[in-house]
C-alpha positions in Angstrom: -26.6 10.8 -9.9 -28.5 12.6 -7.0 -27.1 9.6 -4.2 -23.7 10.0 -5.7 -23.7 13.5 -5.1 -25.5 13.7 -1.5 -23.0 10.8 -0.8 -20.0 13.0 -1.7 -21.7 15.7 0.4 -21.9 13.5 3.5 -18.1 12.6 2.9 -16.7 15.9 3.6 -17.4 15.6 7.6 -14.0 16.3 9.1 -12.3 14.3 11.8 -9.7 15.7 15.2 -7.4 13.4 16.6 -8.6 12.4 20.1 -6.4 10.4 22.2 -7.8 9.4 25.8 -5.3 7.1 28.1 -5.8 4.5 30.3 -7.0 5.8 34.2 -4.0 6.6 36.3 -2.2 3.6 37.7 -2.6 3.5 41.6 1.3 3.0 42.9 4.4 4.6 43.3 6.8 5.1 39.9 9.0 2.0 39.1 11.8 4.1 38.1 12.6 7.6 39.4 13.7 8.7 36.0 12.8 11.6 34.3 11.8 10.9 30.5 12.0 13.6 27.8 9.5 13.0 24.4 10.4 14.9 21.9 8.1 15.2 18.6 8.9 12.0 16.2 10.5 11.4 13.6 8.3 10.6 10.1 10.2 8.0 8.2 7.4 7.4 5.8 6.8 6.6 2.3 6.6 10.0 0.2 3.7 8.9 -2.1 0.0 9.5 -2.0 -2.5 8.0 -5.0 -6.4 9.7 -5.0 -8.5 7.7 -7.6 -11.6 7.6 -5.7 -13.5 9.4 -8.4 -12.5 6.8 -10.8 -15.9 5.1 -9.2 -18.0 7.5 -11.6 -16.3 5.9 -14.9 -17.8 4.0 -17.3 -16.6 -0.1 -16.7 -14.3 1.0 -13.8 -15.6 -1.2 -10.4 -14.6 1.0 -8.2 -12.6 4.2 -6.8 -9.2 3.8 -4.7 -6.8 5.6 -2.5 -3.6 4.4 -1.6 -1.9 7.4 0.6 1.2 7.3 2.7 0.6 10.3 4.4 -3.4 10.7 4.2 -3.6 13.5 6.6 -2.3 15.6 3.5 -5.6 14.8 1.5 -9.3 16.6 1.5 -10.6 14.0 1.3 -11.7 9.7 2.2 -13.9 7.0 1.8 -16.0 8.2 4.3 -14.7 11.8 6.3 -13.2 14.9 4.6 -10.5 16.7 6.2 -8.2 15.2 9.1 -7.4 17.0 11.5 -4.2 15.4 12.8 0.4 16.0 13.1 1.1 12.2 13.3 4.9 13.4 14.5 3.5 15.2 16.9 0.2 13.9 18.2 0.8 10.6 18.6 4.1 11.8 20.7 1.8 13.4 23.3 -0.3 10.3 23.3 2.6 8.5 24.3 3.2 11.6 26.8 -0.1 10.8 28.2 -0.5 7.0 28.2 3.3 6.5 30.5 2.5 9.5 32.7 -1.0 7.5 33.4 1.2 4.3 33.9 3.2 5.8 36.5 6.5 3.8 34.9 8.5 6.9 35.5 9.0 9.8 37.6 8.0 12.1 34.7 7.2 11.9 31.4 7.2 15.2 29.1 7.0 16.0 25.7 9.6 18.4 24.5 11.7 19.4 21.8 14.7 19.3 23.6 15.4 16.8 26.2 17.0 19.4 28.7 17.6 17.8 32.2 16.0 14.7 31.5 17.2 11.4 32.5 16.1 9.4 29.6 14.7 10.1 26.2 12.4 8.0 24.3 12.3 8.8 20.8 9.5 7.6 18.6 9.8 7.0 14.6 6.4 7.2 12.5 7.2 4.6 9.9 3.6 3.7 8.4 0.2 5.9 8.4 -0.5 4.3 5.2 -4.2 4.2 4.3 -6.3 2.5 1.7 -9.4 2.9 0.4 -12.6 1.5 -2.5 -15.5 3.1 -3.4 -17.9 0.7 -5.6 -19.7 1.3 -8.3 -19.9 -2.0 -10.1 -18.6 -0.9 -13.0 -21.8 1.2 -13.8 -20.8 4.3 -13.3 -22.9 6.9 -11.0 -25.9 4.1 -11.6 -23.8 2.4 -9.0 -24.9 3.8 -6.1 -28.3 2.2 -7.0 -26.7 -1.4 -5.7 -25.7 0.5 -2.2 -29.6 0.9 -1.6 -30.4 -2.6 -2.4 -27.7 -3.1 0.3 -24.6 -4.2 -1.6 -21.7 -2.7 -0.1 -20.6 1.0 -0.6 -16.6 1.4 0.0 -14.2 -0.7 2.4 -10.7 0.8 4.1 -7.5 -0.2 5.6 -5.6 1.9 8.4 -2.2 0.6 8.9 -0.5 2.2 11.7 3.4 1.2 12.4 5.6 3.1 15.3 9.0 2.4 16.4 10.5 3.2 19.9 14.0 3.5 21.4 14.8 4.6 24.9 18.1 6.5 25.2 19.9 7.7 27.9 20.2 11.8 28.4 23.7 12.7 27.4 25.5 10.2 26.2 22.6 8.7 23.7 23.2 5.0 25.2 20.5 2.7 24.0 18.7 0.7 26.8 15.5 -0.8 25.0 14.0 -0.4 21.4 11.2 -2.4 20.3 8.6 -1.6 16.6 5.3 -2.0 16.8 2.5 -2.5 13.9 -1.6 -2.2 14.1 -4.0 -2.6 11.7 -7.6 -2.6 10.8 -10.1 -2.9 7.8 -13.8 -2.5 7.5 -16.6 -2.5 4.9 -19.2 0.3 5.1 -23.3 0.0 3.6 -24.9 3.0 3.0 -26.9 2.0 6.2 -24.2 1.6 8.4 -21.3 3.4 7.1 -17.6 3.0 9.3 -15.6 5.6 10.5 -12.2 5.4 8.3 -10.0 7.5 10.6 -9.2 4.6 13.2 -5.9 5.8 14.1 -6.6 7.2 17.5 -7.8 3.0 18.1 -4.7 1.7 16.8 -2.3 4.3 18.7 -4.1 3.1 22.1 -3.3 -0.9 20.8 0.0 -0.1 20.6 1.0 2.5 23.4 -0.7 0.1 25.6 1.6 -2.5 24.5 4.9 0.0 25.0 3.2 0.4 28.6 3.7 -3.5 29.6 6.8 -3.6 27.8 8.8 -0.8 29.2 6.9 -1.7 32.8 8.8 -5.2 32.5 11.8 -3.1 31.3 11.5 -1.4 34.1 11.3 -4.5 36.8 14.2 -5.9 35.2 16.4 -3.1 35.6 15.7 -2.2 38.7 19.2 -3.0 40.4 20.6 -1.3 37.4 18.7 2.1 37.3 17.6 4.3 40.5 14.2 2.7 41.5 11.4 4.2 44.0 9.4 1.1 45.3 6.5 -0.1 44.4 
């Protein structure tokens, strides 16, 4: 009873979305567009499940959260709070990563595209998170197994973003294009995994939208004013 309890304790650290781009490309901007970000849209599932104390009943093998929006909960396998606006925070990431890329003339994020060439809007269509904390079907004796070095809880981040890039005025599509990450891990007491891996799967993907609208960006060239390389 006393592991469960000091393992709940060590549970409640919170975690703060931290997003760090790629080093600033070293050339000119391919396109001498101006590109407006504004906050993005959340088209998830409404539906959160928190069974994760269901581990401390009698015959029940483990604990589980399913939550579509798990920056709502107090709560994980292995953190407390998160600290984290998907809409928002993963908009300035984008911000960031394409103003380090040096596709465009300027990239901002704002909540109103103003004089902006181009806009690139962003949809948050999966955050969805899953997690298992084991007891073996014996209750709070089931942290007894962790020690002997069975394992303690696993996790799933599933992170899924859709981008289209409009132009300013009269909402033209040029390029749209959704993109899905994910990534699952097992934790021992002795070496327990982070379970708020969303800053790692934001950088898989945004680094993906980099090469993509950087080939977008060659092949329109003729099209759309360009600076040189």
């Amino acid at each position: 009873m006393a592991l469960a309890t000091a393992c709940a304790a060590g549970c409640a650290t919170p975690q703060t979305w931290l997003y760090r781009p790629e080093p600033a490309a070293e050339r000119r901007p391919l396109l001498v567009l101006a590109v407006a970000v504004p906050p993005f849209q959340d088209a998830r599932a409404n539906a959160n499940t928190d069974e994760l104390m269901q581990y401390a009943m009698p015959l029940f093998p483990f604990g589980w959260q399913d939550l579509s929006h798990p920056e709502y909960e107090q709560r994980h396998a292995n953190t407390g709070t998160w600290l984290w606006k998907p809409d928002e925070d993963l908009a300035r990431a984008t911000v960031a990563e394409l103003n380090q890329a040096r596709i465009f003339k300027q990239v901002a994020f704002s909540r109103g595209v103003g004089e902006a060439d181009l806009k690139l809007e962003g949809t948050v269509k999966s955050t969805r998170y899953r997690s298992q904390m084991f007891s073996y079907g014996l209750s709070v004796v089931g942290p007894l197994f962790w020690v002997l070095g069975a394992p303690s809880d696993s996790f799933d981040n599933e992170l899924v973003l859709a981008f289209r890039l409009r132009e300013n005025g009269n909402d033209k599509v040029l390029w749209e294009k959704e993109y899905s990450r994910q990534i699952g891990k097992t934790s021992w007491i002795y070496n327990v995994q982070d379970d708020f891996r969303y800053p790692e799967l934001a950088k898989a993907i945004l680094r993906q939208l980099v090469d993509d609208l950087g080939a977008f960006a060659d092949m329109n060239g003729r099209v759309l004013p360009v600076s040189g390389k």
